[in-house]
C-alpha positions in Angstrom: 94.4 122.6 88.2 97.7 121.1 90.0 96.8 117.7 92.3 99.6 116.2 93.8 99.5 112.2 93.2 101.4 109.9 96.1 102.1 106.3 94.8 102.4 103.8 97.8 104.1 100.3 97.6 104.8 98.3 94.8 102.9 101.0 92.8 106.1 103.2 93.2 108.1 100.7 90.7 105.8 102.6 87.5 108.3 105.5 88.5 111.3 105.1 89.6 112.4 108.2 88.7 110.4 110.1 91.3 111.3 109.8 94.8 109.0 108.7 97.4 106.5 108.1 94.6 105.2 112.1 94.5 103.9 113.5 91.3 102.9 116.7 90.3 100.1 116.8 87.8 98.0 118.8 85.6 94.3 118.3 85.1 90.8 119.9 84.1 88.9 121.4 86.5 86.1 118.8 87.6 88.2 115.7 86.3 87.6 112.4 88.2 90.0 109.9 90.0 89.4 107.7 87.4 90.3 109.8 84.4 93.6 110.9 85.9 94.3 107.2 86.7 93.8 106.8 82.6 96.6 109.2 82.3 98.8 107.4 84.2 101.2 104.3 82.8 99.7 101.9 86.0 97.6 99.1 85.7 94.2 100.1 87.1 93.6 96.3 88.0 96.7 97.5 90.9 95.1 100.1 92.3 92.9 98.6 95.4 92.6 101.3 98.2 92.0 105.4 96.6 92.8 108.5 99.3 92.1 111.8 98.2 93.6 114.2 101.5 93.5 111.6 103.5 90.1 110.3 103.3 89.2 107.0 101.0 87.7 108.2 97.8 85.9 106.5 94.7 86.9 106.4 91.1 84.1 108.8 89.8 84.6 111.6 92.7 85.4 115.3 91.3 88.6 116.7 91.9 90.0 120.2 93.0 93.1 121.7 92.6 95.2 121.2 95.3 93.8 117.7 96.5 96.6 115.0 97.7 95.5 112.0 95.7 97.0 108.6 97.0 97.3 105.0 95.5 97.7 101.8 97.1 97.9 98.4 95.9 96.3 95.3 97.7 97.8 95.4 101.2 98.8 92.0 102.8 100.5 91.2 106.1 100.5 88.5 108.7 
């Protein structure tokens, strides 16, 4: 299955080669968020905030082909 994979923030800087932080990946049918965040070359310690099509999602939640996965790092402001 194809899942598109958005990268958000400083999370962006593991690929600099991909603009706006968009990847296009390949996985097995019924593999979790947290399993295609193995496959990636982030630190999972990063990752604070999980959107899969626009909705917050949990490491171990099946994905389907075509879902918009996003990644976000610790947000801060003031």
């Amino acid at each position: 299955m194809v899942l598109e994979v958005r990268l958000f923030a400083t999370l962006r800087n593991y690929f600099p080669d991909k603009p706006g932080g968009v990847l296009s990946m390949e996985a097995a049918e019924g593999s979790t968020i947290d399993e295609l965040i193995a496959r990636l070359p982030l630190n999972p310690d990063e990752i604070k905030i999980i959107m899969v099509n626009g909705v917050q999602a949990q490491p171990g939640q099946a994905l389907k082909s075509g879902d918009r996965v996003g990644l976000f790092p610790p947000v801060g402001g003031g």
